[in-house]
Backbone as ProteinMPNN parsed JSONL, in Angstrom:
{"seq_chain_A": "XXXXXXXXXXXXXXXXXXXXXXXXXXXXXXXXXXXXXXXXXXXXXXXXXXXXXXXXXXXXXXXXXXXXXXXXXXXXXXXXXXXXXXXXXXXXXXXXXXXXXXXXXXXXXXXXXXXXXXXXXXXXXXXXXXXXXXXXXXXXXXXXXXXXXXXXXXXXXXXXXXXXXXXXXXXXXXXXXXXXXXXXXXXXXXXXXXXXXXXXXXXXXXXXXXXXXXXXXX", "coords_chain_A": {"N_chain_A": [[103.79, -9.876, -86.699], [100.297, -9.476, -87.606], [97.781, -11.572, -86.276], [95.141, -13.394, -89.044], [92.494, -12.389, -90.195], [89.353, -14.369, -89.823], [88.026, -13.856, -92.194], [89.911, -13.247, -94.012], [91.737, -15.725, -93.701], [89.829, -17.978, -95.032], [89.632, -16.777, -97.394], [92.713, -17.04, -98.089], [92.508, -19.804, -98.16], [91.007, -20.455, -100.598], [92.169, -19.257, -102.494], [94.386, -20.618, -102.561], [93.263, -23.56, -102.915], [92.233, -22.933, -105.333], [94.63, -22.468, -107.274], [95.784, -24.591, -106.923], [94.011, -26.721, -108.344], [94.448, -25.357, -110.955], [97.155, -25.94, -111.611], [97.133, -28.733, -111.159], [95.111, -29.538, -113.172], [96.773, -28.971, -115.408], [99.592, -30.431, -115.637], [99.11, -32.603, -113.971], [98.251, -34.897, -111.142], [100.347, -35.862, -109.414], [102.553, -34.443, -110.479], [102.556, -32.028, -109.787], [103.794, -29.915, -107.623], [103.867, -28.934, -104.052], [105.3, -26.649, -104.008], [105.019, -25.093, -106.57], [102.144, -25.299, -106.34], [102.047, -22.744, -103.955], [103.683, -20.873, -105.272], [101.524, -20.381, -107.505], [99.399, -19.209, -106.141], [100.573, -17.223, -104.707], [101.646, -17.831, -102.008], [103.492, -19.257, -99.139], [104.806, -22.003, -98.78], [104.455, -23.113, -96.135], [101.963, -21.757, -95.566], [100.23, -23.221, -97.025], [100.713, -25.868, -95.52], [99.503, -25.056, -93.301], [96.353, -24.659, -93.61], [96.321, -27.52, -94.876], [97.254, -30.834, -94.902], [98.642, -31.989, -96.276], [99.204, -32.835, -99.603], [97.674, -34.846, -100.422], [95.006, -34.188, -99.066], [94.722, -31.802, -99.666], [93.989, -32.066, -102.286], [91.724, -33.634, -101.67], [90.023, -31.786, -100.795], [89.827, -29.847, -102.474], [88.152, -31.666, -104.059], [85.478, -32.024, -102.78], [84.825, -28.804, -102.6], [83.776, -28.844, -105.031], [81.849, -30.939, -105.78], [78.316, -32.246, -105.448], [76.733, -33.581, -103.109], [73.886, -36.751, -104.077], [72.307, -36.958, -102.676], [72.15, -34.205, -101.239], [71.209, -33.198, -102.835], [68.789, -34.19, -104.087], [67.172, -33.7, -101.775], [67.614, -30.604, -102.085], [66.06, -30.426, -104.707], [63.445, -31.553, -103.935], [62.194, -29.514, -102.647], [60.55, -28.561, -104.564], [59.091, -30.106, -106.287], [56.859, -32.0, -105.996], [56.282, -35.27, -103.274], [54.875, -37.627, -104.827], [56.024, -37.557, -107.401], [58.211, -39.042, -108.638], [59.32, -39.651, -110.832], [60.087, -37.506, -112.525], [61.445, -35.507, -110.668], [63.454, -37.563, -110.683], [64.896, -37.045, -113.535], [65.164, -34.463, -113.388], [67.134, -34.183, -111.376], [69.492, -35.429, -113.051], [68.985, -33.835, -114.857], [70.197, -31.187, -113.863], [72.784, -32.425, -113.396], [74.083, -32.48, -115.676], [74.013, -30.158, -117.031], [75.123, -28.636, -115.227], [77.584, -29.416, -116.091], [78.224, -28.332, -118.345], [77.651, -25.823, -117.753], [79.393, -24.947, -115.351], [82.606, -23.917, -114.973], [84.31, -24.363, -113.053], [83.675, -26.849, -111.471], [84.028, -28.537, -114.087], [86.694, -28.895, -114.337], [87.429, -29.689, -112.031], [86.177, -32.421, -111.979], [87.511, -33.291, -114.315], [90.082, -33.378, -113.659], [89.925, -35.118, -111.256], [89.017, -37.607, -112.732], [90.734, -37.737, -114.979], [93.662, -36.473, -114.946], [94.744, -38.194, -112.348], [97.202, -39.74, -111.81], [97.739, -43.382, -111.355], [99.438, -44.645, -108.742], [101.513, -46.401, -106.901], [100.384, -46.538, -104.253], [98.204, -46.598, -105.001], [94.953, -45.113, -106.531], [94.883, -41.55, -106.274], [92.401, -40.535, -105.204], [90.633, -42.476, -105.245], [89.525, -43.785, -102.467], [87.481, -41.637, -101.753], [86.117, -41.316, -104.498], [85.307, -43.754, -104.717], [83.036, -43.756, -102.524], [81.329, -41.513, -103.309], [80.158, -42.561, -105.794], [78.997, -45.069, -105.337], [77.087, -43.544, -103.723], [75.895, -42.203, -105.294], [74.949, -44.181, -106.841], [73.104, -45.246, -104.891], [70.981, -43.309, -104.082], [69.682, -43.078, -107.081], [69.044, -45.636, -107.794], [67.241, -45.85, -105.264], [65.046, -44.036, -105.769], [64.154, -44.872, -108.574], [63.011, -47.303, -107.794], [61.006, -46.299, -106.678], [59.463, -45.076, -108.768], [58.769, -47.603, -110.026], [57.253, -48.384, -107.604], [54.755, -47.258, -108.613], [53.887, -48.356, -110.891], [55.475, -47.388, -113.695], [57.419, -48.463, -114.54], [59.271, -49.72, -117.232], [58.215, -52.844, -119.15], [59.757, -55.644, -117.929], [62.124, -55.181, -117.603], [64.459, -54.795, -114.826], [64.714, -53.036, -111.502], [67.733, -52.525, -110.82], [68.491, -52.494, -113.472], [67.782, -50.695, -114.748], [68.556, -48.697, -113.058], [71.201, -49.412, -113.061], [71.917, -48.194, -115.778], [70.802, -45.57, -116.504], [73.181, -44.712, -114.365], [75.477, -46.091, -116.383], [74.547, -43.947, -118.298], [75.08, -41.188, -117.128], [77.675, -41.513, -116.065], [79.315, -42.027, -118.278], [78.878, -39.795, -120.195], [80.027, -37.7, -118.856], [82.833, -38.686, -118.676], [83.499, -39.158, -121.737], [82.834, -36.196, -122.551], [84.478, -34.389, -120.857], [87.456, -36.101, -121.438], [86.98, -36.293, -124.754], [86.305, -33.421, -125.651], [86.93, -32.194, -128.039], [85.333, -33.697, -129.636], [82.977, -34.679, -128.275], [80.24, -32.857, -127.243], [80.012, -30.25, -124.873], [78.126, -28.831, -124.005], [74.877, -28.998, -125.334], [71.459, -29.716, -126.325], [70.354, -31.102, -123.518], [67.747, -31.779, -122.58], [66.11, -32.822, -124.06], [67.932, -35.215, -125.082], [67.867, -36.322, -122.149], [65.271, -36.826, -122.243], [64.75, -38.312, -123.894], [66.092, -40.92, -122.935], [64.939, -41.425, -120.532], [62.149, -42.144, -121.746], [62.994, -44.427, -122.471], [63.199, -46.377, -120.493], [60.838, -46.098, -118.71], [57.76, -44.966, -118.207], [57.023, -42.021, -119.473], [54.739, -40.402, -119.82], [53.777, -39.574, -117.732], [55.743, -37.27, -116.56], [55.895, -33.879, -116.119], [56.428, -30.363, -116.844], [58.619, -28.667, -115.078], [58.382, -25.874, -114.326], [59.594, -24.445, -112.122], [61.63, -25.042, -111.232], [62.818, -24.509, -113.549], [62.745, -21.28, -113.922], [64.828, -20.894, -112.378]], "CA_chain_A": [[102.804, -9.958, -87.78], [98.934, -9.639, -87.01], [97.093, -12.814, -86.805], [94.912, -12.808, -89.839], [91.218, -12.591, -89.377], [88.519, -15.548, -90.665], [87.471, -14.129, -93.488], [91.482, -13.674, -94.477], [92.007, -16.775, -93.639], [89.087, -18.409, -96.021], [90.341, -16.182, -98.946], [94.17, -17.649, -98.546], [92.291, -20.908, -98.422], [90.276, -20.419, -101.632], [92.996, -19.156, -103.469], [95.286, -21.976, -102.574], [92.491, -24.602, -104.234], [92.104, -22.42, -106.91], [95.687, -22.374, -107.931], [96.038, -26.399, -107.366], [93.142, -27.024, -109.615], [94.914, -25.381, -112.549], [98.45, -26.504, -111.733], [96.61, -30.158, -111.305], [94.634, -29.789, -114.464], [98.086, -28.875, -116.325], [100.893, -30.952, -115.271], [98.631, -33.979, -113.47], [98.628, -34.389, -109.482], [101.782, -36.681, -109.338], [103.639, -33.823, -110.804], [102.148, -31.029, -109.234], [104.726, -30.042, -106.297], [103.43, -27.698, -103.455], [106.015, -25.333, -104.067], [104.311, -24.81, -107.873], [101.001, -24.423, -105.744], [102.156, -22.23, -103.312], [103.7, -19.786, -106.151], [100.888, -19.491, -108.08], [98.383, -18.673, -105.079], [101.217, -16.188, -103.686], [101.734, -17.894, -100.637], [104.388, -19.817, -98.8], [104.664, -23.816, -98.506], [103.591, -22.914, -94.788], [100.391, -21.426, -95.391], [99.952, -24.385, -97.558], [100.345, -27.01, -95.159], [98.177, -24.56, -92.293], [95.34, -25.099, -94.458], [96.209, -29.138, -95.275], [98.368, -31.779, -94.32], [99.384, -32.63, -97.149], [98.694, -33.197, -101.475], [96.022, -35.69, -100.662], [94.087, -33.392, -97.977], [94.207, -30.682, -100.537], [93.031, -32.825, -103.306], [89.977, -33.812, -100.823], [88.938, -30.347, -100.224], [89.093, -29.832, -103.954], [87.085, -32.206, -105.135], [84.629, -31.94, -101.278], [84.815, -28.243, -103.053], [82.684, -28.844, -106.029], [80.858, -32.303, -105.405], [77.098, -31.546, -104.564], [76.165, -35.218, -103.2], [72.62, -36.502, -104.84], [71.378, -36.67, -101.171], [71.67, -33.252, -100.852], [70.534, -32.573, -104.283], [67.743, -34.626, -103.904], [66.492, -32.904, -100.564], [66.775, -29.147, -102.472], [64.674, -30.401, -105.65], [62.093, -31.928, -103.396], [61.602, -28.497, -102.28], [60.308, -28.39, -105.804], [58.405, -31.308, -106.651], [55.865, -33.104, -104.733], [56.565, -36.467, -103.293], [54.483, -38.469, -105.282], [56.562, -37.632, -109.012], [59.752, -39.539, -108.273], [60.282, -39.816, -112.447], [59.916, -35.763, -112.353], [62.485, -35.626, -109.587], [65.107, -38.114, -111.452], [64.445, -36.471, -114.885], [65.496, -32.767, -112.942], [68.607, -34.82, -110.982], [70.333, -36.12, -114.06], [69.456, -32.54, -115.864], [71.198, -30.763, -112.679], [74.411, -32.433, -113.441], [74.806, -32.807, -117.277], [73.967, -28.45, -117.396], [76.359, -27.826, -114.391], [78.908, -30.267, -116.364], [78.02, -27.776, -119.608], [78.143, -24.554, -117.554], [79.927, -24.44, -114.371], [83.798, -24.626, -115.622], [85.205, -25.289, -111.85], [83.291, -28.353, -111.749], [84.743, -29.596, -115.161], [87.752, -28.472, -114.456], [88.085, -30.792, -110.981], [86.105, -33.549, -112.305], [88.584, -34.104, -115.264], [91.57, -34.12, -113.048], [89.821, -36.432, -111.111], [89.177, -38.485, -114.187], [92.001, -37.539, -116.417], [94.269, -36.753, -114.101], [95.312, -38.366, -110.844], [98.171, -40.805, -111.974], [97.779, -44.459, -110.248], [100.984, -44.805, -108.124], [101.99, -47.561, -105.766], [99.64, -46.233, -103.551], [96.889, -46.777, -105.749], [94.436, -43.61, -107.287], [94.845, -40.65, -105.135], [91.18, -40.292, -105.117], [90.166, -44.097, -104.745], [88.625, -43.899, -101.78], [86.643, -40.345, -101.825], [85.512, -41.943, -105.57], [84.155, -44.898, -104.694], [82.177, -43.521, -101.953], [80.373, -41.003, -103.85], [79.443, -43.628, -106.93], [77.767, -45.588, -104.491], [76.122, -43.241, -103.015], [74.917, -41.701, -106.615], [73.699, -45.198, -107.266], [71.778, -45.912, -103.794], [69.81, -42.626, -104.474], [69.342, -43.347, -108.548], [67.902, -46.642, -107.121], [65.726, -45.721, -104.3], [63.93, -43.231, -106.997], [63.865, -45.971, -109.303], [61.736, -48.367, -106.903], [59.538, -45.077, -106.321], [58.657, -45.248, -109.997], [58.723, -49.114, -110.26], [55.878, -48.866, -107.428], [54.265, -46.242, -109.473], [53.913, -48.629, -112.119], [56.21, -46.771, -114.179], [59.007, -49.017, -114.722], [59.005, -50.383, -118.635], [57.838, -54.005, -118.38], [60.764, -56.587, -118.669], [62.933, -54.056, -117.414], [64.393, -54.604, -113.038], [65.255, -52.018, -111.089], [69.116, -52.584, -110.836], [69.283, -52.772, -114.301], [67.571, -49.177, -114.946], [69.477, -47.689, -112.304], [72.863, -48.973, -113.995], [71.759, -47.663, -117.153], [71.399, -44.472, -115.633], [75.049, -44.49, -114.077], [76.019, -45.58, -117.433], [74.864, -42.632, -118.887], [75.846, -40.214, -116.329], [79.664, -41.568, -116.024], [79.521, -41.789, -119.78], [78.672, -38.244, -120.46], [81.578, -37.024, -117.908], [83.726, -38.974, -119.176], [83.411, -38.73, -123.131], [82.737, -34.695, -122.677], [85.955, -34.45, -120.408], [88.423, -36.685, -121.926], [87.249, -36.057, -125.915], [86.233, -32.345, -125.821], [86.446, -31.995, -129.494], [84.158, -34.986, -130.291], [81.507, -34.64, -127.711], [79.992, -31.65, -126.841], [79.211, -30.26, -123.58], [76.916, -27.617, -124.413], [74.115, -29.435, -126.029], [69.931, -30.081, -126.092], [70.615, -32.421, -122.897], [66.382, -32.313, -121.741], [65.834, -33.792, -125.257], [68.773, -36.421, -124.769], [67.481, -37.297, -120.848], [63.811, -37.471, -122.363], [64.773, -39.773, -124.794], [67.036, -41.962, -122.088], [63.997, -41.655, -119.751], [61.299, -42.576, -122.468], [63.32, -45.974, -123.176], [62.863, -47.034, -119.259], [59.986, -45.744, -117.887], [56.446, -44.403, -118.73], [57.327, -40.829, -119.535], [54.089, -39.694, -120.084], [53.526, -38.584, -116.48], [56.133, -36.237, -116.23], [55.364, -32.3, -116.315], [57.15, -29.232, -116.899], [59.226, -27.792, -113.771], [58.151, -24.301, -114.177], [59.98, -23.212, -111.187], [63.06, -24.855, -111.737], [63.462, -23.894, -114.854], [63.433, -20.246, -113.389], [65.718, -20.69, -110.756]], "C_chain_A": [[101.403, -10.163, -87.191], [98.768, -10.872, -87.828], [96.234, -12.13, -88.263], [93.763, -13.187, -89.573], [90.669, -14.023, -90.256], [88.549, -15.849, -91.769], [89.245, -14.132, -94.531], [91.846, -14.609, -94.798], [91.169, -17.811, -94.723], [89.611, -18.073, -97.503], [91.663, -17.079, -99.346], [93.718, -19.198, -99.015], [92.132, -21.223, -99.994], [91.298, -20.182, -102.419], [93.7, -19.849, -103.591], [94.476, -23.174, -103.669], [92.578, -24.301, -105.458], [93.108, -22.828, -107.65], [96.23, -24.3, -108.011], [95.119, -26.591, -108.307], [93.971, -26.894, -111.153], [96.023, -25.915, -112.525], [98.019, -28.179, -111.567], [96.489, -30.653, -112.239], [95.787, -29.653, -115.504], [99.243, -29.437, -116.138], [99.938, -32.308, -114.551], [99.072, -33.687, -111.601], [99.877, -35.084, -109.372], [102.958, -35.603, -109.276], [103.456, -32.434, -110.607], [102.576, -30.903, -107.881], [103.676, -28.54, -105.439], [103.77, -26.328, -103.681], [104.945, -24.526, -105.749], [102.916, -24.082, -107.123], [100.846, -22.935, -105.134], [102.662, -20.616, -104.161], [102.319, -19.199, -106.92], [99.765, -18.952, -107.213], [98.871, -17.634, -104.266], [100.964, -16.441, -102.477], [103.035, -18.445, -100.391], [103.773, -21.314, -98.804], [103.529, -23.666, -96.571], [102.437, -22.71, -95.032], [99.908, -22.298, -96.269], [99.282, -25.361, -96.135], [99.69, -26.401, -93.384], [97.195, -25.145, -92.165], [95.045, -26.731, -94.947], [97.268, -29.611, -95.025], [99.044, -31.906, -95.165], [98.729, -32.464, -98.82], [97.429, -34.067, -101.469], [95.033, -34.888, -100.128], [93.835, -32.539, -99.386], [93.314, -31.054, -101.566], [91.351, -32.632, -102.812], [89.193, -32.68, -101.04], [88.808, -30.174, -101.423], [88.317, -30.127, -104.632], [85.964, -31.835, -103.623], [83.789, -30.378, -102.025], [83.372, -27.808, -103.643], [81.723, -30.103, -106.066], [79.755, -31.84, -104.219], [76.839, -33.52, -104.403], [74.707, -35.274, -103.668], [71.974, -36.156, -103.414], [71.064, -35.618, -101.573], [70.796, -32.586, -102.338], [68.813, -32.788, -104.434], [66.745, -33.832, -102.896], [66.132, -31.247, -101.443], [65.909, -29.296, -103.503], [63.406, -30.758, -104.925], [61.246, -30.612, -103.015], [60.599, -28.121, -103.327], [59.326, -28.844, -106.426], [57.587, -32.386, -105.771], [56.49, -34.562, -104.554], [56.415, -37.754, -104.176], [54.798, -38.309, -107.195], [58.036, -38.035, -109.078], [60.636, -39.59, -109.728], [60.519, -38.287, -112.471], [61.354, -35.804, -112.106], [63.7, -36.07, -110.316], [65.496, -37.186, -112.383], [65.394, -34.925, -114.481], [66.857, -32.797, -112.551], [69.388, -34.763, -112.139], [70.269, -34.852, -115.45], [70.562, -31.591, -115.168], [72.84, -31.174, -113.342], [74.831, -32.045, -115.087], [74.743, -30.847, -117.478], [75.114, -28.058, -116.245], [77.724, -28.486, -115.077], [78.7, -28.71, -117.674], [78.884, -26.445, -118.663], [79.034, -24.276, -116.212], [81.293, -25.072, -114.92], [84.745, -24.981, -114.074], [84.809, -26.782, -111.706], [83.46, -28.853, -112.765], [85.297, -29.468, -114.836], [88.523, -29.604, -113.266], [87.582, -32.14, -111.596], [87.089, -34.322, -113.649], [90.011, -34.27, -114.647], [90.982, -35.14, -112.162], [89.833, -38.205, -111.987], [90.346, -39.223, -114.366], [93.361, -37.6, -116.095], [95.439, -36.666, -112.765], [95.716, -39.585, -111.538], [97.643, -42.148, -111.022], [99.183, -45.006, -109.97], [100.984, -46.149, -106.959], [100.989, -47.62, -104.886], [98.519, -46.693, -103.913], [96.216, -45.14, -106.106], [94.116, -42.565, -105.794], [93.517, -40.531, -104.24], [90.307, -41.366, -104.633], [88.534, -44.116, -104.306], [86.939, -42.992, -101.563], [85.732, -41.119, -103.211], [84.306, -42.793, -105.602], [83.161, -44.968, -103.785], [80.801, -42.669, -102.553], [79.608, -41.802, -105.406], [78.539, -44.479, -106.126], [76.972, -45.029, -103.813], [75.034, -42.398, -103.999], [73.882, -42.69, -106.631], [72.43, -45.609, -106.192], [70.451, -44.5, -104.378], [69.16, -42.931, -105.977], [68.14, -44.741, -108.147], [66.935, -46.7, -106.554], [64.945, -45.1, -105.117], [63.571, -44.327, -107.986], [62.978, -46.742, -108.8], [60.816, -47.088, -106.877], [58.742, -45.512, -107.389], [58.071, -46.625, -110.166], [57.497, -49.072, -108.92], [54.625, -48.139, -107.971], [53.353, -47.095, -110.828], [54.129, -47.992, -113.206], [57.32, -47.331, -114.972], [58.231, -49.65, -116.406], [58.961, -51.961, -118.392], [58.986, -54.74, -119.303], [62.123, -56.254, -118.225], [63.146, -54.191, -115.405], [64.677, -52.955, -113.103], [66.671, -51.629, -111.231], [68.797, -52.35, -112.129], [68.552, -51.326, -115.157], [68.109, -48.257, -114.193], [71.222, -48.044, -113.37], [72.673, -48.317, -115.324], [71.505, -46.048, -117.19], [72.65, -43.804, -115.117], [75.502, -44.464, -114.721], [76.203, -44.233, -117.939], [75.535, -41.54, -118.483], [77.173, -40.295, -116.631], [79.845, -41.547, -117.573], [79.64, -40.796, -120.493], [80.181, -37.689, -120.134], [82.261, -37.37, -118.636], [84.014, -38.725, -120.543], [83.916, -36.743, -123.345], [84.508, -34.214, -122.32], [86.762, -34.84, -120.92], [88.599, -36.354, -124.013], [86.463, -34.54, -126.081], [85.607, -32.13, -127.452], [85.78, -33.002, -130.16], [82.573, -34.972, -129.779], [81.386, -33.284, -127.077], [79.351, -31.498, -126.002], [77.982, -29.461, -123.581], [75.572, -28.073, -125.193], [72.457, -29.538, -125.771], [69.769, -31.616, -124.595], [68.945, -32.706, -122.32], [66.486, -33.154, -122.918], [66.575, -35.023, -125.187], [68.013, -37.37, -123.241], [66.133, -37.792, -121.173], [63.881, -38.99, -122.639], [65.187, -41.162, -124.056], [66.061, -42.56, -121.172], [62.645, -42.801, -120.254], [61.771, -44.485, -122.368], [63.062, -47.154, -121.536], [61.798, -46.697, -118.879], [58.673, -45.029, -119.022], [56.72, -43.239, -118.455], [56.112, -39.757, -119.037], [53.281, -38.517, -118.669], [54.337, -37.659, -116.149], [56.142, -35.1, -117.249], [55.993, -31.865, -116.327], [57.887, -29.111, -115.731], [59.804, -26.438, -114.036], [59.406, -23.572, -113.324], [61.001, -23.889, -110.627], [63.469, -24.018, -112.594], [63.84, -22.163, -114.605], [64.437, -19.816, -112.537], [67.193, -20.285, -111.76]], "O_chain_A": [[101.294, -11.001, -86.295], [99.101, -11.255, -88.949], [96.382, -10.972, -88.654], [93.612, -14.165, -88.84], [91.337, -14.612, -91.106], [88.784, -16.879, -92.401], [89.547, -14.871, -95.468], [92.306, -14.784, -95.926], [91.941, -18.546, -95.34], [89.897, -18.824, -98.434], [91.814, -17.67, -100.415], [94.282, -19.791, -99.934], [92.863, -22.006, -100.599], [91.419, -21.067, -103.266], [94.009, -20.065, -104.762], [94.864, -23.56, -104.772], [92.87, -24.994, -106.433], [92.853, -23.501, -108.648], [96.816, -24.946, -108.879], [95.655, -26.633, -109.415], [94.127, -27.709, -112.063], [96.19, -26.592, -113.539], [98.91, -28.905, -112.007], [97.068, -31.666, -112.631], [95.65, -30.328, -116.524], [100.153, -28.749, -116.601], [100.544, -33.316, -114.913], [99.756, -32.841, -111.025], [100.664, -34.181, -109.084], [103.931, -35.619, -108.522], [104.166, -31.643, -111.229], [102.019, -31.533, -106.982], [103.072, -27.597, -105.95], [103.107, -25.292, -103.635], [104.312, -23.472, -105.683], [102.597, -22.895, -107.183], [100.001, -22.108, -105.479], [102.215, -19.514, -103.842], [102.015, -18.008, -106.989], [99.131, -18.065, -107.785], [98.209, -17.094, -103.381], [100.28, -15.706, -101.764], [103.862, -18.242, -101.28], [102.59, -21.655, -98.826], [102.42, -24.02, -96.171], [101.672, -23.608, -94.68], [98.696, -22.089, -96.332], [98.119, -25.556, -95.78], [99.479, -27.188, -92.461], [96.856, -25.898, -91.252], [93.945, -27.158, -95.297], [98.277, -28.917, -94.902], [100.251, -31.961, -94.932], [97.66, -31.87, -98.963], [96.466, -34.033, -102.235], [94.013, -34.864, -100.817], [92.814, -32.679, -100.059], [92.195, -30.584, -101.772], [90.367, -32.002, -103.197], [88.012, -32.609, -101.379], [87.645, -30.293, -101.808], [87.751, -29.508, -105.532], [85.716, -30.657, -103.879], [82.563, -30.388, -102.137], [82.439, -27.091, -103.281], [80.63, -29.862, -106.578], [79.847, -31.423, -103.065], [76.797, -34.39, -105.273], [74.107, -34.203, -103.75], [71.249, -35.189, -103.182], [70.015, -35.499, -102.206], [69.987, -31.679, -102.534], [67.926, -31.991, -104.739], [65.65, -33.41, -103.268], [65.016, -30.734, -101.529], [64.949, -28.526, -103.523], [62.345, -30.266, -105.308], [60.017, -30.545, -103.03], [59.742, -27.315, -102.964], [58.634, -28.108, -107.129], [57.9, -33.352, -105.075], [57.128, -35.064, -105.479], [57.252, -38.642, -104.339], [54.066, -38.776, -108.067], [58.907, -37.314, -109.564], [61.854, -39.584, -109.911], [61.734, -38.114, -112.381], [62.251, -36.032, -112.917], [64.688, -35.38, -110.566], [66.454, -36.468, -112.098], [66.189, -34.43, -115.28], [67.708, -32.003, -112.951], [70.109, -33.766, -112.144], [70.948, -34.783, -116.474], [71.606, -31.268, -115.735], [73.752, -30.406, -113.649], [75.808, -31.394, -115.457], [75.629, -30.369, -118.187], [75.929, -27.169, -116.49], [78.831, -28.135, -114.67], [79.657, -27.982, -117.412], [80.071, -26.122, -118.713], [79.377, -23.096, -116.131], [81.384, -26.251, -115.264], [85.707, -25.75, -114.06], [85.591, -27.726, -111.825], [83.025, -30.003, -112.707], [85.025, -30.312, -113.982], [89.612, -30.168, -113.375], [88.432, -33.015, -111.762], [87.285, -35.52, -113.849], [90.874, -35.067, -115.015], [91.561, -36.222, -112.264], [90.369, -39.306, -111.857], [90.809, -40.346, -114.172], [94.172, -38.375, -116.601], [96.305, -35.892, -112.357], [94.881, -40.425, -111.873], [97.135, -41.868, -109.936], [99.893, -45.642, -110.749], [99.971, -46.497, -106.352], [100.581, -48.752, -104.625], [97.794, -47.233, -103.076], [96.9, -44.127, -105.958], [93.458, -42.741, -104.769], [93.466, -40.453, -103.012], [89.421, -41.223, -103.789], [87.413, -44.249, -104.795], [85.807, -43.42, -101.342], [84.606, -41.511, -102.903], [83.162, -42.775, -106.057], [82.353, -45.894, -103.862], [79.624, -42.981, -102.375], [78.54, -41.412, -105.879], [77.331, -44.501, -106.359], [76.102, -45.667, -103.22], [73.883, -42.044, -103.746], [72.662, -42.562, -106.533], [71.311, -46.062, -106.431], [69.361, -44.721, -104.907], [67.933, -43.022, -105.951], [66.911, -44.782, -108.204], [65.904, -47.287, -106.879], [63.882, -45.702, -105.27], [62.363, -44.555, -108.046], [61.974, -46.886, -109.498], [59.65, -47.313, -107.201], [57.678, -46.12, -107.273], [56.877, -46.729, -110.448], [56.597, -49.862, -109.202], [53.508, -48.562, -107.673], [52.456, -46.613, -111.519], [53.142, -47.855, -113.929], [57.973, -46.77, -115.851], [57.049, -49.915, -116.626], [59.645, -52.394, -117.464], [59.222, -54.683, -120.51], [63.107, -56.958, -118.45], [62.238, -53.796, -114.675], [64.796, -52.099, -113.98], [66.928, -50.523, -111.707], [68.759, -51.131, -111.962], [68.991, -51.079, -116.28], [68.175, -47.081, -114.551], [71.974, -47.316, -114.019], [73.712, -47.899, -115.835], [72.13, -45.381, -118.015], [73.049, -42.666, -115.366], [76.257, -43.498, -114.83], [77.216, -43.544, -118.061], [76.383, -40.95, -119.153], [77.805, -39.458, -117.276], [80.773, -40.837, -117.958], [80.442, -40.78, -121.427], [81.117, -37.377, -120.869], [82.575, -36.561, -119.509], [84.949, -37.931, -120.653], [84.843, -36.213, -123.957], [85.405, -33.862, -123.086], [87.43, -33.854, -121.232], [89.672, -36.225, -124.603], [85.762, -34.682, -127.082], [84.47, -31.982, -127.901], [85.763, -33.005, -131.391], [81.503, -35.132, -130.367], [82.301, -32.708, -126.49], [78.295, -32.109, -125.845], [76.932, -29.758, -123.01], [75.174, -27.106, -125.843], [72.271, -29.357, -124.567], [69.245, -32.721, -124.729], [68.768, -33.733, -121.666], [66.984, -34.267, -122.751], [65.871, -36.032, -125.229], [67.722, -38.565, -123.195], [65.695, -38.834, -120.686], [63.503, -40.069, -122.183], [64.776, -42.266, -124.415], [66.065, -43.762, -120.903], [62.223, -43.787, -119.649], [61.026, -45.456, -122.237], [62.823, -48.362, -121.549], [61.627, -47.708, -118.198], [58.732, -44.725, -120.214], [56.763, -42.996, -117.249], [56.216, -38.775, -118.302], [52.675, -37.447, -118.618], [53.838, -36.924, -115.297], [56.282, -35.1, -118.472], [56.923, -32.484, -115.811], [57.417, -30.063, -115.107], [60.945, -25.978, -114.023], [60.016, -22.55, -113.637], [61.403, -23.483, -109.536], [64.238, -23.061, -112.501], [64.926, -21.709, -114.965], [64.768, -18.706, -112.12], [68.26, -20.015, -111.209]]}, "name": "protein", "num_of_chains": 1, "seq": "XXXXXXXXXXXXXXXXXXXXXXXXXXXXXXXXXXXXXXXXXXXXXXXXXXXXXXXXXXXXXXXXXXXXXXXXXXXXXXXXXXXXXXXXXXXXXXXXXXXXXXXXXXXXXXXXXXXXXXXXXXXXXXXXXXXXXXXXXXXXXXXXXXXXXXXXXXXXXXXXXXXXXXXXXXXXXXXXXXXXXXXXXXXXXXXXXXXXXXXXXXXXXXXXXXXXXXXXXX"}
């Protein structure tokens, strides 16, 4: 049998995730056997465990997949936005996710089995660890922007920092979660600048942030 080249090799990959995602999202990871994977991606268990060690590895790369960290998020809007509009900047962050939660359906699709689900087994949540790294690392960036504004004199008076950054996270994990878990109650598709204005308005002095022209085209 010829080896199989790179880009071969990437494809079998991709299609393998693909096909765990939906057999994840429909049966839960607990009860999602390789063999199930391995059928619907038309492969063997082997070219499974080529590609990953194991059900948790795969998981990883799944969610690794679709998870843009804010870091890096942060770094491509800056390309965008001058240094000195850090409310701008948040305001564009926290639209970024709630429109890719609306329109990109692979990224709902992993974040509600992360959610929704990954059973908690003996082991504890499949995900745990991967989880609780990227929540803290949402909140250190949500924060450091937060002090930007807060030396800005920006911050609503009465109001810390911590306690406008959690209110922030609230909303974020609140959104996900609600949208994901009650579908037919909350809607993903919605006026979300008007919602972040309003969320923004209640912490911070709004009135300095401007349009982003050249987002908005992107």
């Amino acid at each position: 049998m010829a080896r199989k080249t790179k880009s071969e090799s990437a494809q079998t990959r991709e299609r393998i995730l693909d096909a765990a995602e939906v057999e994840m999202e429909a049966r839960g990871v607990s009860q999602t056997s390789l063999e199930r994977i391995a059928k619907r991606a038309a492969v063997t268990r082997g070219a499974i465990y080529w590609h990953f060690s194991d059900k948790s590895a795969l998981l990883q790369a799944m969610i690794s997949r679709t998870a843009l960290p804010l870091r890096d998020l942060r770094q491509c809007l800056s390309q965008h936005i001058p240094g000195d509009e850090p409310l701008r900047l948040l305001r564009e962050m926290l639209l970024h996710g709630l429109h890719r939660l609306a329109g990109d359906q692979k990224h709902r699709r992993v974040c509600h089995i992360i959610l929704h689900r990954c059973e908690i087994t003996a082991q504890g949540h499949p995900a745990e660890a991967l989880l609780s790294a990227m929540f803290e690392e949402s909140r250190e960036v949500l924060l450091s922007l937060c002090r930007e504004v807060e030396r800005l004199g920006q911050l609503r008076s009465g109001l810390t920092v911590d306690a406008a950054t959690d209110v922030l996270m609230a909303f974020m994990c609140g959104n996900y979660e609600c949208t994901l878990r009650h579908p037919g109650l909350y809607e993903v598709d919605r006026d979300w600048d008007a919602i972040v204005d309003s969320v923004l308005f209640g912490l911070f002095d709004t009135t300095v942030i401007t349009p982003c022209s050249d987002l908005a085209a992107d």
